[in-house]
C-alpha positions in Angstrom: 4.3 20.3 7.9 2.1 19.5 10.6 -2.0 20.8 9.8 -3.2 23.5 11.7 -6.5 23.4 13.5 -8.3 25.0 10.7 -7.2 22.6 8.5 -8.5 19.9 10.7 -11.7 21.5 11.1 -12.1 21.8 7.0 -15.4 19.2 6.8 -12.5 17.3 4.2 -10.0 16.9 6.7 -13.0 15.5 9.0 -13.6 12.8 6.2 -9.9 12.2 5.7 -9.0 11.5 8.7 -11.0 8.4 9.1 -10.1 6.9 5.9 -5.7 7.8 6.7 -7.1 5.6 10.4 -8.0 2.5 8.1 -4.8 3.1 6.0 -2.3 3.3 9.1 -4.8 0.1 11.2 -4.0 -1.8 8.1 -0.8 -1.3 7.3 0.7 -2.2 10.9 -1.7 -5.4 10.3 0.3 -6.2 7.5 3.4 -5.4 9.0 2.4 -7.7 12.4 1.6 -10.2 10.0 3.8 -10.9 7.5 7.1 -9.6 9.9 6.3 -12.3 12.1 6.6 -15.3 9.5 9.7 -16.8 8.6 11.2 -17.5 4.8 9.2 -20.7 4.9 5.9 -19.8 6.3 6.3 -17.0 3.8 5.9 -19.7 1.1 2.8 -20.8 2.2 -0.2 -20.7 -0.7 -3.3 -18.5 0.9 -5.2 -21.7 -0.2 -3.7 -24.8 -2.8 -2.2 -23.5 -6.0 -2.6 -19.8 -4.9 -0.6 -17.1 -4.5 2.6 -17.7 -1.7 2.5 -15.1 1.1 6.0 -14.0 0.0 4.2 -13.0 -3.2 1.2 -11.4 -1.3 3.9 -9.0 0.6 5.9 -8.1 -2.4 2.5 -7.6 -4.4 1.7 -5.1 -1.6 5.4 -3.9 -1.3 5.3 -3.1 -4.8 2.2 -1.2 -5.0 2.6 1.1 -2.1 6.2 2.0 -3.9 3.9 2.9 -7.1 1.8 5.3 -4.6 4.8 7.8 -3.7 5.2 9.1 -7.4 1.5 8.5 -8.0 0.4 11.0 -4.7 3.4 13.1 -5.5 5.6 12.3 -2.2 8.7 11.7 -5.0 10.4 8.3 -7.1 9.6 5.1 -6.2 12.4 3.6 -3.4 12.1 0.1 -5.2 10.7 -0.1 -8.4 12.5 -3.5 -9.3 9.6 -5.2 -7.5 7.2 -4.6 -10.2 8.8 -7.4 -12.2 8.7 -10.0 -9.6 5.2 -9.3 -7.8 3.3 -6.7 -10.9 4.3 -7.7 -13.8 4.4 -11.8 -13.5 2.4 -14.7 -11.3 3.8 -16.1 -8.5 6.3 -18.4 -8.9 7.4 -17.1 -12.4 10.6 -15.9 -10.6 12.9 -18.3 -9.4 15.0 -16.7 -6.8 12.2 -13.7 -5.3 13.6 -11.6 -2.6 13.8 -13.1 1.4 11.1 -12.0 3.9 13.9 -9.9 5.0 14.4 -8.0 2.4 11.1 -7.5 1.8 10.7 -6.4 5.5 13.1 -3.7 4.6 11.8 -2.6 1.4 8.3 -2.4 3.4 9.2 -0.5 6.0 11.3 1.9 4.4 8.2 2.5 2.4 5.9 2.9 4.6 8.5 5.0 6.6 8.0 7.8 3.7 4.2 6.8 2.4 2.2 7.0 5.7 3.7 10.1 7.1 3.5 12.2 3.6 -0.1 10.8 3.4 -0.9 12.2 7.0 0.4 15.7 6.0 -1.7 16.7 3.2 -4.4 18.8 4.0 -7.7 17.8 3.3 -8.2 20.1 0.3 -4.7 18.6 -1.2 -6.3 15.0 -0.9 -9.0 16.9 -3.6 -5.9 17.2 -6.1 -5.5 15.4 -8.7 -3.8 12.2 -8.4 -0.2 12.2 -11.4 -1.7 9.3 -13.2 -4.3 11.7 -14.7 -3.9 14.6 -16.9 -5.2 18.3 -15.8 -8.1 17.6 -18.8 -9.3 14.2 -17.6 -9.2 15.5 -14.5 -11.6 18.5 -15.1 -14.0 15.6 -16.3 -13.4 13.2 -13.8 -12.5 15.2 -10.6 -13.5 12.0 -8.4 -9.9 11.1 -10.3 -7.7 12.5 -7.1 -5.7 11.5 -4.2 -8.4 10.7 -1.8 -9.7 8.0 -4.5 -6.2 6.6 -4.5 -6.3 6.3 -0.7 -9.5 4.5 -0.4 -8.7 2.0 -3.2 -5.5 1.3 -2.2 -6.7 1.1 1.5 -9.5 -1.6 0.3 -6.6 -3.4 -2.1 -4.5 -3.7 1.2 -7.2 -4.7 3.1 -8.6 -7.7 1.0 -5.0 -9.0 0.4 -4.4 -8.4 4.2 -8.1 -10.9 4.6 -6.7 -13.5 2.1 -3.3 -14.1 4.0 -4.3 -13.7 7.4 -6.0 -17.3 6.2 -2.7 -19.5 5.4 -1.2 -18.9 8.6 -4.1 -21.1 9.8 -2.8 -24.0 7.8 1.1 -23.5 9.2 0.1 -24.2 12.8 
């Protein structure tokens, strides 16, 4: 469903839009990042006895999953992340997924994330997020989708800062 131009011109479609920008710059920075690296530049620490960059793309992997139930685009694609990148450190799992699988469970991901995000109209970013019930909700109505985007949009980003970092130390 693509937004008409009344939508657009709704003044919260006008501070959507520059928040779903940020999102989308970020998440093909992450993408050129990380799909460039191979399985052993992938176990690189961001800095000495920190987390891998594997671990930094399945953390990320993983929580972007958690969003599509969370905005209400559907179930999670790959929910068995949680317990290797979530639930446990780094290196608590002795056989984590390769960068290619993680490649695939990112993009396909993203694939459905990104262009369900882009489709809600600025009054359905207003909604209530499905991690909060209709009577917190009517307390807290900051609790709703656009507050999911802009936390997750500064989560991505400050992991994206903290990796872009260990490259550095592969050259």
């Amino acid at each position: 469903m693509m937004k008409t131009d009344a939508e657009l011109s709704q003044p919260q479609a006008r501070l959507v839009a520059p928040a779903l920008k940020a999102w989308k710059t970020n998440i093909d920075r992450a993408t050129k990042l990380f799909s460039a690296l191979n399985d052993e530049q992938l176990q690189a620490e961001i800095a000495p006895g920190k987390n891998r960059l594997l671990y930094l793309w399945g953390h990320l992997t993983a929580v972007n999953d958690a969003m599509l139930p969370l905005l209400g685009f559907g179930d999670r694609l790959h929910p068995e992340l949680d317990a290797i990148f979530i639930s446990v450190p780094d290196k608590s799992v002795p056989k984590p997924p390769s960068g290619k699988d993680l490649k695939n469970a990112w993009d396909e991901i993203n694939a459905k994330l990104t262009p369900a995000m882009q489709n809600l109209s600025g009054a359905e970013w207003l909604q209530k997020h499905n991690a909060v019930s209709e009577e917190d909700f009517a307390k807290e109505p900051e609790r709703n989708r656009f507050a999911i985007l802009l936390g997750r949009t500064s989560h991505l980003a400050y992991h994206l800062g903290q990796a872009i970092l260990a490259p550095r130390q592969l050259d």
